[in-house]
N, C-alpha and C positions, 0 to 999 in steps of 0.2 A: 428522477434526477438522482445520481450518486450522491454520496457525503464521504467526505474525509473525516478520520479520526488519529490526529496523535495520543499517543501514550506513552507514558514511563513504566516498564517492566519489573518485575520482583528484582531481576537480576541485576538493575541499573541501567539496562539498554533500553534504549528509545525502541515504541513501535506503530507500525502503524495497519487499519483496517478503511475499506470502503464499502461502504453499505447500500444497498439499492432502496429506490423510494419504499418499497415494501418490508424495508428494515431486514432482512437477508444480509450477510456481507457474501459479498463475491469477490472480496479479494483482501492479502495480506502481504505483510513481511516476510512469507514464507517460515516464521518462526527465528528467524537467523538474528533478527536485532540488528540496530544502529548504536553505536558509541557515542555520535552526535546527534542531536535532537534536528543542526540545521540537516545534516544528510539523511534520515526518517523524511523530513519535512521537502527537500526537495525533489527525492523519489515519488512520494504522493502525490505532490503538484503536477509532474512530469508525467505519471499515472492519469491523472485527471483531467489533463490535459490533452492527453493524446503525443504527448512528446517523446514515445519510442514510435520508432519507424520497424520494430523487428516483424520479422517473417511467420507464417502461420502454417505450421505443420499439418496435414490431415492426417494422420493411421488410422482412420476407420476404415 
């Protein structure tokens, strides 16, 4: 099972990380930050949810 994590950043901006059952993250904010805590918070939900429909590139 995933987990979500918010966080507040040195800089001020909200961030956030998801972590696999085996404590890994597999995924973040890309480092870019949130200015609001609710917009971190509902990109992660969205994430964990499965709430982007985007498309999946192969280049191998």
């Amino acid at each position: 099972m995933m987990a979500g994590e918010l966080f507040k950043r040195a800089d001020g901006k909200f961030g956030f990380r998801v972590t696999a059952s085996n404590g890994q993250v597999v995924a973040t904010d890309g480092g870019q930050g949130y200015s609001s805590k609710a917009d971190a918070r509902s990109t992660l939900e969205k994430l964990l949810s499965g709430g982007y429909a985007g498309s999946v590139t192969d280049n191998a």
